[in-house]
MIZA-915717 format. One record per atom (N, C-alpha, C): residue in three letters; x, z, y. Coordinates in pm, whole numbers, plus 50000, padded with zeros to 5 digits. Atoms other than C-alpha are relative to their C-alpha. Example, Ala and Ser with C-alpha at 12.3 -4.5 7.8 and 13.67 -1.06 7.14 Angstrom:
BEGIN
ala500895000049881 ala512305078049550 ala500905000050120 ser499184999449881 ser513675071449894 ser499235007350109 
***
This chain:
BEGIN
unk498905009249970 unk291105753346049 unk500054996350147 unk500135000949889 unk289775744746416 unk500075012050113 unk500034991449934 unk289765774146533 unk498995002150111 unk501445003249915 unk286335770846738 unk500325009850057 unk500614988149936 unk286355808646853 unk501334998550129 unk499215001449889 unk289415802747097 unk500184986450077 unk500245014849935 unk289615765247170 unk498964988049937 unk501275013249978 unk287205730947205 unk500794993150075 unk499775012949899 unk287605697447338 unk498934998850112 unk501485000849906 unk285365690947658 unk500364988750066 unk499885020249884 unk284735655447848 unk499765009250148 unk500044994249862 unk285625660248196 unk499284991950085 unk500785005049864 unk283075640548341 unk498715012249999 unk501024991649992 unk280425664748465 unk498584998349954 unk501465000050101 unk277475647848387 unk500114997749858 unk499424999350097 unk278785648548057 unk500055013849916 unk499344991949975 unk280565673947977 unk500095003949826 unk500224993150109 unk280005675247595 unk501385004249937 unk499244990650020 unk282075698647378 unk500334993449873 unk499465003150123 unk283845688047060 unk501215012549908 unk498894993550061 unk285795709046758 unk501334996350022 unk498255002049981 unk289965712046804 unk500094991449875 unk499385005550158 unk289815698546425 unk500194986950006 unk500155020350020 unk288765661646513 unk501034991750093 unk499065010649924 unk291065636246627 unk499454987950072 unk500815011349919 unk289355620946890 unk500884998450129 unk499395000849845 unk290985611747254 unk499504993750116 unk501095005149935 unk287855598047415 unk498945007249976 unk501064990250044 unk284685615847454 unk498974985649926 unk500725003650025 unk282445602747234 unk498344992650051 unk501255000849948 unk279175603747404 unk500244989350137 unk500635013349912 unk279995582447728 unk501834997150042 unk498855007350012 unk284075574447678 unk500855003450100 unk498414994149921 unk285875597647910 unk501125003249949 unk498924988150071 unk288695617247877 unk499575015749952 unk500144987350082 unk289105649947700 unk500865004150082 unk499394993049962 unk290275679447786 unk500125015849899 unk500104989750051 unk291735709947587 unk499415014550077 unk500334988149900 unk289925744147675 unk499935009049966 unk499894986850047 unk289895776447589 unk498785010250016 unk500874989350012 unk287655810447508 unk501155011250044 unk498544993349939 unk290145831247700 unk499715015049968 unk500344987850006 unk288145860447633 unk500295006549847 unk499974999850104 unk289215856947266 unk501524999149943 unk498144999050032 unk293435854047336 unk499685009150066 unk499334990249935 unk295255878747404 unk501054995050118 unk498515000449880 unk297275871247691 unk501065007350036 unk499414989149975 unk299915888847807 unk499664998450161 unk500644992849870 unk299295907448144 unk500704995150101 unk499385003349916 unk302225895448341 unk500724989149914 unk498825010050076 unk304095861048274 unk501215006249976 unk498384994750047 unk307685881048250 unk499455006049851 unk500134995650203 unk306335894447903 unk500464994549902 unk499545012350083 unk306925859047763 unk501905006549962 unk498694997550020 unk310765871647804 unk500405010049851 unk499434988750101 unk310335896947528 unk500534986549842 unk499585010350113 unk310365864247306 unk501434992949978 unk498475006149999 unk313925856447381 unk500985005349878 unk499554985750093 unk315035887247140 unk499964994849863 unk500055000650165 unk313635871446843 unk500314983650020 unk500175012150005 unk314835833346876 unk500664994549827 unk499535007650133 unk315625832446468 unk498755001549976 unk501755007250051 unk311625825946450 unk500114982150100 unk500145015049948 unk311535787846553 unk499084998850109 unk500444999849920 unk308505793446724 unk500315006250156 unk499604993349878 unk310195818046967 unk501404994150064 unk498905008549949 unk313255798447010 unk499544985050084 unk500805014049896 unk310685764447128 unk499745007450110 unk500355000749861 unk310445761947518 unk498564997949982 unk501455000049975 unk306905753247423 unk499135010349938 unk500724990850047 unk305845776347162 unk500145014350033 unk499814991449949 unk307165804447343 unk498965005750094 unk501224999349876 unk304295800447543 unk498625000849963 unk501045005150138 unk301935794247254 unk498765009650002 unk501174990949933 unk299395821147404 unk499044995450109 unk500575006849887 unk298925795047693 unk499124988149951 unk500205012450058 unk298065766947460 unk499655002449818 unk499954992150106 unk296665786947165 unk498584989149935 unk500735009750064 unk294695757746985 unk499884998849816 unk499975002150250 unk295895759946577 unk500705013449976 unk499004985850082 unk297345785646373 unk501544996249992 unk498145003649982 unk301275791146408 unk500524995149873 unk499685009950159 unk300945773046001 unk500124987450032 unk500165017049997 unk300485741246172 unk500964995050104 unk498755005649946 unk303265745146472 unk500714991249961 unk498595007150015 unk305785717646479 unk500865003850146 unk499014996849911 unk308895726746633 unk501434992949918 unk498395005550052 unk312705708646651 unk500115006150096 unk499044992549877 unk314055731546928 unk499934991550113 unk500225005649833 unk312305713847234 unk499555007750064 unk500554993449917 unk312115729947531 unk501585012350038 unk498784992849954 unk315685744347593 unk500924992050094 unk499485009349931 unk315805727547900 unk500805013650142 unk499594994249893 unk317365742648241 unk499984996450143 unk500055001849893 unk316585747248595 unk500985001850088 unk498584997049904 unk319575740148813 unk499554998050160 unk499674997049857 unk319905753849168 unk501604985250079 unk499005013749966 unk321505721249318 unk500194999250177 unk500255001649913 unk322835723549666 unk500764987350068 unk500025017549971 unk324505687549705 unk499214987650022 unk501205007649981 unk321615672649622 unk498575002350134 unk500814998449874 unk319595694449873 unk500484991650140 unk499855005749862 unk321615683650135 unk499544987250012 unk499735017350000 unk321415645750052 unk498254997750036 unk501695002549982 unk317315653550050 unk499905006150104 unk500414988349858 unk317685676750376 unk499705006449987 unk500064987050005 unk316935705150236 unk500945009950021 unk498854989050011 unk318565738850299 unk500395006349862 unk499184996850133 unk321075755750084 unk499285007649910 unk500774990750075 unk319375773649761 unk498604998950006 unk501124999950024 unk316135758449775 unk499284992349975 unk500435013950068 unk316425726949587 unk500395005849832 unk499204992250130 unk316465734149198 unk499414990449934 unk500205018750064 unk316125703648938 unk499885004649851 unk500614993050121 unk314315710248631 unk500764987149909 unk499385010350100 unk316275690648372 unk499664997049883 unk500455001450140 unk314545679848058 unk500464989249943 unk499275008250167 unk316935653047931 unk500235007049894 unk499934993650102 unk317675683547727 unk499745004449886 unk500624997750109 unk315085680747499 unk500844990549857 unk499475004350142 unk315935666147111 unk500284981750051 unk500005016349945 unk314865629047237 unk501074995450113 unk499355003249860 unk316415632547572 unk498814997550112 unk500734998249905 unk313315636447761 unk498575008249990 unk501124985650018 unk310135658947863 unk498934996549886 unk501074998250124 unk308015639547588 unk499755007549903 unk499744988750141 unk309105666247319 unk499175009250003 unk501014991749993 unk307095688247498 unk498654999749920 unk501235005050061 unk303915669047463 unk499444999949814 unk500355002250162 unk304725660247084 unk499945010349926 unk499724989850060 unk305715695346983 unk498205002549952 unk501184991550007 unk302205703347044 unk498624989049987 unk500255006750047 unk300745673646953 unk499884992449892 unk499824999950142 unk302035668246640 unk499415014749939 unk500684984950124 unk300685706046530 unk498594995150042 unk501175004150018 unk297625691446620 unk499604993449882 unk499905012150112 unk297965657946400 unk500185010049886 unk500014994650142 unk299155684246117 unk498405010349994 unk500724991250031 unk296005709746177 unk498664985049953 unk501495009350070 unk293295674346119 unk500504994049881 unk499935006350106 unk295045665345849 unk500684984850009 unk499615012149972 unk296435629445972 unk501074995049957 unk498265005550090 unk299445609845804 unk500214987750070 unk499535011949972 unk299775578746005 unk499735001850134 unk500084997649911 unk300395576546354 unk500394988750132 unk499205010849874 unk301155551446683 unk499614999650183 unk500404995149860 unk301125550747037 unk500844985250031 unk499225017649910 unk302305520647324 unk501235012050069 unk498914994549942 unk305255529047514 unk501204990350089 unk498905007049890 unk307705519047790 unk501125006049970 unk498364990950062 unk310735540647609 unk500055014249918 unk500004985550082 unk310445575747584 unk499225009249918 unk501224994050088 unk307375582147409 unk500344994049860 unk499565010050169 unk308425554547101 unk501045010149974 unk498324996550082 unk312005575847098 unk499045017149949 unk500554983349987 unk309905612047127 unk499104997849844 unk501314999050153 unk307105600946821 unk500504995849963 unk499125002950044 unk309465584346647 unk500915011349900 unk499094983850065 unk311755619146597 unk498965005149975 unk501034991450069 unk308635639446528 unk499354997649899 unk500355009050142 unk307295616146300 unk500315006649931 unk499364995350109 unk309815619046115 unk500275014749904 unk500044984450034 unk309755656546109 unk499415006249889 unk501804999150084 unk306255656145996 unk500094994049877 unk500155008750140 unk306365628945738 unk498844993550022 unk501135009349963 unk304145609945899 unk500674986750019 unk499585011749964 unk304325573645929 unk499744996250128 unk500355001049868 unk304565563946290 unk500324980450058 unk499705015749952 unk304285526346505 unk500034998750102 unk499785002649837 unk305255519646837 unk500074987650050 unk500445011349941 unk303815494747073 unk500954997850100 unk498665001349894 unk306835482147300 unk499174986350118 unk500565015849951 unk305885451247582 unk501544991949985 unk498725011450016 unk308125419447556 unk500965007050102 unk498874999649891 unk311415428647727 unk499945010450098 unk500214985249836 unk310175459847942 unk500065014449937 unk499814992250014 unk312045484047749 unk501295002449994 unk498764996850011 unk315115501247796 unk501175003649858 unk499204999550091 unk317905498347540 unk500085012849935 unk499714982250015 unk318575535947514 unk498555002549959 unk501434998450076 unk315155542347424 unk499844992549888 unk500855010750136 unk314245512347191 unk501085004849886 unk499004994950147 unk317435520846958 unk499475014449976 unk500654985350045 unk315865560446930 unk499034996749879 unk501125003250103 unk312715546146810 unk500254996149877 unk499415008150157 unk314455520146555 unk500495012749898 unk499254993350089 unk317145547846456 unk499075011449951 unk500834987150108 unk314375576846361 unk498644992349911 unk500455007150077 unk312685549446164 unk498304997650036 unk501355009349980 unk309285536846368 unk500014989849963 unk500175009449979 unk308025508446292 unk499704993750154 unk500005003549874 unk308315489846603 unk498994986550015 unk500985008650013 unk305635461546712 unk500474998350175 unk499515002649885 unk306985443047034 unk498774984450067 unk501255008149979 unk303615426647200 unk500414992650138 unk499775004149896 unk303535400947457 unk499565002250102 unk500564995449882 unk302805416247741 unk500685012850050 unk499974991049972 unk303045446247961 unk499625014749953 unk500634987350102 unk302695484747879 unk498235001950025 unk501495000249967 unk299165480348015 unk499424996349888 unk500205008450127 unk298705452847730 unk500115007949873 unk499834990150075 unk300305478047524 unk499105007749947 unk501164988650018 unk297885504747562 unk498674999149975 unk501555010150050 unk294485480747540 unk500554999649840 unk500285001650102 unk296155475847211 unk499935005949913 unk499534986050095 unk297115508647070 unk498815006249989 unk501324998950045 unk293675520547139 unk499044998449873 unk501265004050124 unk291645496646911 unk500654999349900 unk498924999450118 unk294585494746665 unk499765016149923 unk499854990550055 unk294205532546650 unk498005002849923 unk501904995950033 unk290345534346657 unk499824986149871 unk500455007950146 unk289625505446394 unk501315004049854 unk499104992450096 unk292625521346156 unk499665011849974 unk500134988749993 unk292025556646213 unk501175007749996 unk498354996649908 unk295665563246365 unk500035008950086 unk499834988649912 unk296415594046535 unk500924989050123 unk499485006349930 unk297035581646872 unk501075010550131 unk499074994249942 unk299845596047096 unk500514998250136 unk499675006349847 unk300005586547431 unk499365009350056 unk500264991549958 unk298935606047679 unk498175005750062 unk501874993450020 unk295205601147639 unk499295013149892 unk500054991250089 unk296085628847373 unk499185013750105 unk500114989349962 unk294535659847518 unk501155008749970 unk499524994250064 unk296865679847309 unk501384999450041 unk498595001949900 unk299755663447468 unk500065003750131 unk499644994249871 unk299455676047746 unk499785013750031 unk499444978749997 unk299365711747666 unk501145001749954 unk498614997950080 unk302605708747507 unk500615001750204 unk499465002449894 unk303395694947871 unk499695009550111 unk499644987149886 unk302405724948068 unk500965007950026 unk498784990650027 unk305205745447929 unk500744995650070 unk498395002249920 unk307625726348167 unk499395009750151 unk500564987549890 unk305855745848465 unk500435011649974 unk499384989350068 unk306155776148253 unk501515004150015 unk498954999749972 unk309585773248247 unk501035000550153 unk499474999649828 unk310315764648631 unk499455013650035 unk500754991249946 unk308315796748691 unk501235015649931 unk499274991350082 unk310675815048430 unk501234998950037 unk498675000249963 unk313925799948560 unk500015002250220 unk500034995949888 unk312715813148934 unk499855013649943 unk500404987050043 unk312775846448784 unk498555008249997 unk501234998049968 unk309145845748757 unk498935000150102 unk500365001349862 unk308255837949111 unk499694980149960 unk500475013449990 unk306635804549233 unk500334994550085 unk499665011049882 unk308175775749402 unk498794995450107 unk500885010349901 unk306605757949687 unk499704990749983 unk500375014150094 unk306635725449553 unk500514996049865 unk499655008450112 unk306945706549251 unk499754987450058 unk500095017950008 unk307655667849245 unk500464995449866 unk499815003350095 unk307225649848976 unk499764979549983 unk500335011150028 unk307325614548901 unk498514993249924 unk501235005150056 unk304105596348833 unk500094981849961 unk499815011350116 unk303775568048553 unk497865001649976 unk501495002950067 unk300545570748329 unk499395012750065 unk500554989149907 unk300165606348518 unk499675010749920 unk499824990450077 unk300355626148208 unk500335013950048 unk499284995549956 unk302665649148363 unk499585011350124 unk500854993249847 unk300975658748716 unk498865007349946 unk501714990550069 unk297435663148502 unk500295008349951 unk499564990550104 unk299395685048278 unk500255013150081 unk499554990149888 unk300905706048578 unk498715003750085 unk500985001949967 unk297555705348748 unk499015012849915 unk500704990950093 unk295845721948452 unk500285013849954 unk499094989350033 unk298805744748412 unk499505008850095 unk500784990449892 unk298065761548735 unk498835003550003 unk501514994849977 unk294785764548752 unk499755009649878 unk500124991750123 unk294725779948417 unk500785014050010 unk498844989149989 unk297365806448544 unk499205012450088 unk500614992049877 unk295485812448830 unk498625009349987 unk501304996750059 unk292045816748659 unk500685013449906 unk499664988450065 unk293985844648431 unk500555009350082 unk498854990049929 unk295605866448698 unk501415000049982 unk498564997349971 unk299045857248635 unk500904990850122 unk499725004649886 unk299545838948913 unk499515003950154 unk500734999949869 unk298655846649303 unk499634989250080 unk500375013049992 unk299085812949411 unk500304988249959 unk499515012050044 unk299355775949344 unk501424991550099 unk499035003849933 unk302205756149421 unk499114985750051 unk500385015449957 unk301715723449629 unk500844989849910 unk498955011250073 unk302905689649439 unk500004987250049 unk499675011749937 unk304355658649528 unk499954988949864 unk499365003450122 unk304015632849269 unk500374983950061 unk499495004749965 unk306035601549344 unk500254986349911 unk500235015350106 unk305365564549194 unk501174991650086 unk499155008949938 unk307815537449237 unk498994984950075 unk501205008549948 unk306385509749493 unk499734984349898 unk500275011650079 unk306555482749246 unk498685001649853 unk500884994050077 unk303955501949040 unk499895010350067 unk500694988249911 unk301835522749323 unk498995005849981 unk501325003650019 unk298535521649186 unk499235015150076 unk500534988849956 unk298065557849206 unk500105001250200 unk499554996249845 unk299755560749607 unk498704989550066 unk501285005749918 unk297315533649691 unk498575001250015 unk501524993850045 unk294205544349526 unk499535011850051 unk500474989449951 unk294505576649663 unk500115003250210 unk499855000349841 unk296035570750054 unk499434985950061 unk501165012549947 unk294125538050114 unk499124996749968 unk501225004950040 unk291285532149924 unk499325016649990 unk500614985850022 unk290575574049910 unk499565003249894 unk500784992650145 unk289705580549589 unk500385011149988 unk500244987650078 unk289275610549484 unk499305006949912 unk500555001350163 unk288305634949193 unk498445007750068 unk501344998349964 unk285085646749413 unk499365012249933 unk500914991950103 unk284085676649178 unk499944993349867 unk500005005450158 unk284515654748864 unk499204986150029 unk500455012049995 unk282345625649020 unk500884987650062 unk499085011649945 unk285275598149070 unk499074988350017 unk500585006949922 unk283975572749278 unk500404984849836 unk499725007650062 unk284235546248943 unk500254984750040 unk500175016249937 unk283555511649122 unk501204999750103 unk498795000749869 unk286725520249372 unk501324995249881 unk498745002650121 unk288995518549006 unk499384991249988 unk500895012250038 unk286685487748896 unk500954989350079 unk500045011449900 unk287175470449186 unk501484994750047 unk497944999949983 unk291235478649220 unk500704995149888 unk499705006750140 unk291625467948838 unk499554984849987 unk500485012950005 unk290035437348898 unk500554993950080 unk498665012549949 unk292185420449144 unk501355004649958 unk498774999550057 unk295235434448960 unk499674987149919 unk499855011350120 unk294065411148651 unk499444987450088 unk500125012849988 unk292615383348885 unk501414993350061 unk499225000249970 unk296075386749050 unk501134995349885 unk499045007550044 unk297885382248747 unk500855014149965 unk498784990749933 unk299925414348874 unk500705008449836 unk499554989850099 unk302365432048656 unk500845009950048 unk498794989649945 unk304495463048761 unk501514993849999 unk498175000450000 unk308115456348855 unk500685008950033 unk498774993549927 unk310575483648903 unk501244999649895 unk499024993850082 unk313955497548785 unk499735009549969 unk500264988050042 unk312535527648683 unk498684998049895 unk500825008650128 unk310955514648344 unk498755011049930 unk501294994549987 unk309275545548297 unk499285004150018 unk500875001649897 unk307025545848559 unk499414986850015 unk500705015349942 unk306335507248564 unk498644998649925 unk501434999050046 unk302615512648475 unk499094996050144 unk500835006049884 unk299815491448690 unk498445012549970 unk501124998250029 unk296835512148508 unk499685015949923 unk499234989550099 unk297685548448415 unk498755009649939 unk501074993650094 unk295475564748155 unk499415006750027 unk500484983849936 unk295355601148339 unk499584998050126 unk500595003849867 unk293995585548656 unk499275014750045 unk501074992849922 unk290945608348680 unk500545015749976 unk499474987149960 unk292995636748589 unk500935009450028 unk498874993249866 unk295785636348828 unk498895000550131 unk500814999349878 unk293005631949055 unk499055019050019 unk500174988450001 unk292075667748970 unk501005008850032 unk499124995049933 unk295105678049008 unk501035001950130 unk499975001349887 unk295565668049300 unk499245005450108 unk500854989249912 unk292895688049446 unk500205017949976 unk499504986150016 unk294185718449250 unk501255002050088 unk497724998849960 unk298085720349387 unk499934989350156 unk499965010949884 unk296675696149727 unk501354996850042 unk499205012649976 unk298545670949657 unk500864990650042 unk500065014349964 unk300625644349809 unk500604989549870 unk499705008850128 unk301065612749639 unk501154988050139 unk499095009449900 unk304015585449801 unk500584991449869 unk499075007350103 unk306035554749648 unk501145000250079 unk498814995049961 unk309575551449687 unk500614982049921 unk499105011050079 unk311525516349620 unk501065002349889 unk499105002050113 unk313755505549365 unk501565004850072 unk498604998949880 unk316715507849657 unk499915019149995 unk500374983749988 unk315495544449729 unk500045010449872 unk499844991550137 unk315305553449340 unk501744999749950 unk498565001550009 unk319035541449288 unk501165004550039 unk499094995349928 unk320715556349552 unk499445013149984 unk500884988150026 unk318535591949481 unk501055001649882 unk499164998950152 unk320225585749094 unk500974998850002 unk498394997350019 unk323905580349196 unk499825016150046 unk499924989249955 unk323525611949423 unk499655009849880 unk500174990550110 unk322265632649114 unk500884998749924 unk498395003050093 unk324615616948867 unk501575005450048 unk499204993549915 unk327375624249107 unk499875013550056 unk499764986749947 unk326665660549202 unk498895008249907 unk500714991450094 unk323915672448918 unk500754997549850 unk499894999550148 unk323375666448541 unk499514985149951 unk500555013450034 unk322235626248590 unk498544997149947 unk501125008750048 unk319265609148492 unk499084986750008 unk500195016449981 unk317265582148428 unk498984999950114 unk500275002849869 unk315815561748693 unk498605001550082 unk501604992449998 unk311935575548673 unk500615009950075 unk500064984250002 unk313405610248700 unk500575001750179 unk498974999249843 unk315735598849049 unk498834999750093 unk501035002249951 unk312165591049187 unk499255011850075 unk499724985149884 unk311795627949269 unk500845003150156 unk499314995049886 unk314365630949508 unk499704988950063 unk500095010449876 unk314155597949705 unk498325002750036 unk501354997949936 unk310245607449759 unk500065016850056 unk499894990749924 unk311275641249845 unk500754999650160 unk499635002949868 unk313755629050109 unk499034993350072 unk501075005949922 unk310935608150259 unk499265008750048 unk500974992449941 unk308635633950265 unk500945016450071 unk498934993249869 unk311305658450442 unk500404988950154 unk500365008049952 unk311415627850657 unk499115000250084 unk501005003849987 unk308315628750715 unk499175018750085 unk500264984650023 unk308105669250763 unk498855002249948 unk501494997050099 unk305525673550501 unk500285014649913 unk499764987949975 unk307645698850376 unk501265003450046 unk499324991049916 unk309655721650521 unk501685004049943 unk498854997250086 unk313565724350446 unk500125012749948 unk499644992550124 unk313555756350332 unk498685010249935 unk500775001650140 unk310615755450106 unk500875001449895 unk499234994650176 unk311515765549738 unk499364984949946 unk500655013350066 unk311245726749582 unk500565001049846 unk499695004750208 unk311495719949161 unk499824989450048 unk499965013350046 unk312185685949102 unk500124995449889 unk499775002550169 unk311485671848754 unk500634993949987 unk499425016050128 unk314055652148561 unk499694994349910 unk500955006350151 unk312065636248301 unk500894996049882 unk499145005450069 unk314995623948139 unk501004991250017 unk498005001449960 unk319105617848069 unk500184986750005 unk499505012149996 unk320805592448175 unk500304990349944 unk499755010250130 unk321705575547859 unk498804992549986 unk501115005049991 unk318065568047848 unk499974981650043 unk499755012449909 unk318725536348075 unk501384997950027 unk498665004349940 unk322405525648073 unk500364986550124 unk499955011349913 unk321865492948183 unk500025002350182 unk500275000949824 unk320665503648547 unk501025004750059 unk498984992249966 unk323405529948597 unk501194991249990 unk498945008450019 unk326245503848472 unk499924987550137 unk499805013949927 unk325025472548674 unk499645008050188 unk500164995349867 unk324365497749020 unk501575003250062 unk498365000249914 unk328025504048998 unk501024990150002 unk499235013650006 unk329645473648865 unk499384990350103 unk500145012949902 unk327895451349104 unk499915004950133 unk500194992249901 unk328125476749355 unk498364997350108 unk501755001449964 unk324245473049452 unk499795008350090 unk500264987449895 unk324305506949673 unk500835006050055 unk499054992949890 unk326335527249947 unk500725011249862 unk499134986550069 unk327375552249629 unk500434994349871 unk499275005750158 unk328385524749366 unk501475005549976 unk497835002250058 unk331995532849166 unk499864995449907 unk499325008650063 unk332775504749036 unk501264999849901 unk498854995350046 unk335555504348811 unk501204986050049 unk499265005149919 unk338825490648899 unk500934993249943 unk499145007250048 unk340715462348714 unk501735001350021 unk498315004649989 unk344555465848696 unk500404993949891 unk498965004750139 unk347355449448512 unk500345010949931 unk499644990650127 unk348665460948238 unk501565005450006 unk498474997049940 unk351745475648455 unk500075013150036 unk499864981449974 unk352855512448476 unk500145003150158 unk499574995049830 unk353945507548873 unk498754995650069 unk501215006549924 unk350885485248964 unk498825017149974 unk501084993750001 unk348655509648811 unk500275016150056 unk499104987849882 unk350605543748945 unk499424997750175 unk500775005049844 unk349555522949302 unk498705002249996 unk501464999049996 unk345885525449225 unk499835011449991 unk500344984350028 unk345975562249175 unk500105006750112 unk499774993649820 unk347445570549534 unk499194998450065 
***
């Protein structure tokens, strides 16, 4: 059922390092309470020889598995038997060549391209994660399930849940979730649990909730989730006609995302289907920096696997003597304490790195410009481009570099921000809408 001879769990702290079966539902190492990491016996898949091979899977998309953006890939992330796949058709997202938006970031023409994953079932890249996270939860056997969440993870486990037939519960904080999200969750029938506090609070509670229950937990301390989440790499690599960008930027929250991309590469690279790594930008909003500060002022780093621990200690501890809670408009990213710390900090030495924040002003005006000349999104996802213009800015890179920019997810996601940026005209690219009477000549005048 575990499949031992191709994959294991392994704690990524080095002096550590112990090994656990795929079967058990653990998301902490046992022995001294790191993180996990999925890993592989590579000598025991078959790979295919060149990533363009994956294309032969396009041919057969009336198999479910070959029609998923993630399981299409399911050689990269070969953990259960294809009996225990879950798939709803996530992962039929698209990389658009955007040259409006380049300009607005200073890039040259044809070498800005915007990975769009509102497209998934939910409306954002979590589907990934769950696709392949939930065939986990079905290969241990698990029926009850919950995770914390700032939006799109409650709307993402929520729909899969349901898939499954699992019972699922989502940890929301008072008031720090976006409308468009929290109705997903309700309407695919989570139970919802709305705690007083922040998603930080959240996640302290989903933990011991899951560990004294024995609750498959879903957040992105999943190992498992974040092999689902490599496949969006995969895909940028597939919608460059198999060639590799120069950068990726991706928005950083709990840091799921970066660790995921991080692991992706290196794993590509270690098989020969890659020559080299791309560099990545990942891009926190400044009202929740933790990562930009931890890593460009206090230096932390992942050292070979020995993270300097007392530098996080010591940075977590005047957050809570502070009081501090994340504030942005970009709800999901507003994380003070993000789970995958130590292993974006790896990935950050794989793909060297930069890390930058970007205001609430800077994420807003980034998100009309997309809305207005892409495919929109919510206000995490605008967080890409306003940290890319900075760091063009900044010449870190080069305008005509080949950049991916993730969209994490559609605009509907967050109405509120998009409505009150143009009705109260808040930024240089608000449209407002425009009151007339209820007169055929008055309003004829407003059209000229």
């Amino acid at each position: 059922m575990s499949m031992t001879g191709t994959a294991f769990q392994k704690c990524i702290n080095p002096d550590c390092g112990a090994e656990f079966d795929c079967g058990q539902a653990i998301f902490k190492c046992p022995a001294c309470g790191e993180l996990l990491d999925a890993q592989y016996n590579w000598d025991k898949i078959k790979v295919p020889k060149k990533l363009s091979e994956f294309e032969r899977r396009w041919a057969n998309k009336s198999n479910p598995l070959d029609f998923s953006g993630v399981w299409r890939f399911r050689d990269l992330l070969n953990f259960c038997d294809d009996k225990y796949k879950v798939t709803i058709g996530e992962g039929q997202t698209i990389l658009q060549q955007n040259d409006a938006v380049a300009e607005y970031a200073d890039m040259r023409a044809g070498r800005l391209y915007l990975q769009y994953e509102g497209l998934n079932p939910s409306g954002s890249f979590k589907d990934n994660g769950m696709a392949a996270a939930f065939s986990h939860a079905n290969m241990a056997g698990v029926s009850s399930c919950a995770c914390a969440s700032t939006g799109n993870t409650s709307a993402s486990v929520a729909l899969y849940a349901h898939s499954c037939g699992l019972k699922a519960t989502v940890f929301i904080g008072s008031g720090r979730i976006a409308f468009g999200k929290l109705s997903q969750g309700m309407d695919y029938g989570a139970q919802t649990i709305q705690i007083q506090g922040d998603f930080d609070d959240c996640m302290r509670q989903v933990q011991d909730v899951c560990t004294k229950l024995g609750l498959y937990l879903l957040n992105s301390l999943n190992p498992f989730r974040l092999e689902g989440q490599k496949t969006i790499m995969y895909r940028i690599i597939e919608g460059l006609g198999w060639e590799m960008p120069d950068w990726i930027v991706v928005p950083g929250g709990n840091l799921g995302n970066s660790s995921a991309f991080g692991k992706a590469f290196y794993e590509l690279k270690q098989l020969g289907l890659i020559e080299r790594i791309p560099r990545m930008a990942i891009i926190n909003a400044a009202g929740a920096d933790t990562l930009t500060d931890l890593v460009n002022n206090k230096k932390l780093a992942w050292n070979n696997g020995k993270v300097d621990q007392k530098i996080i200690d010591n940075y977590y501890a005047d957050l809570s003597a502070r009081n501090f809670s994340p504030h942005t408009c970009a709800s999901a990213i507003e994380i003070a304490r993000p789970v995958n710390l130590k292993k974006c900090l790896r990935a950050i030495d794989i793909c060297n790195a930069v890390c930058r924040a970007v205001t609430d002003e800077e994420i807003l005006e980034a998100k009309a410009i997309i809305g207005r000349h892409g495919l929109g999104c919510e206000p995490a996802s605008a967080a890409t481009i306003a940290g890319l213009r900075n760091l063009r800015a900044e010449s870190v890179i080069a305008p005509d570099e080949r950049v991916a920019c993730v969209l994490t997810g559609h605009p509907l996601k967050d109405p509120n921000v998009t409505v009150n940026y143009h009705k109260e005209n808040q930024g240089k690219f608000s449209n407002p809408p425009i009151e007339a009477p209820n007169d055929i000549d008055e309003i004829i005048k407003m059209l000229n």
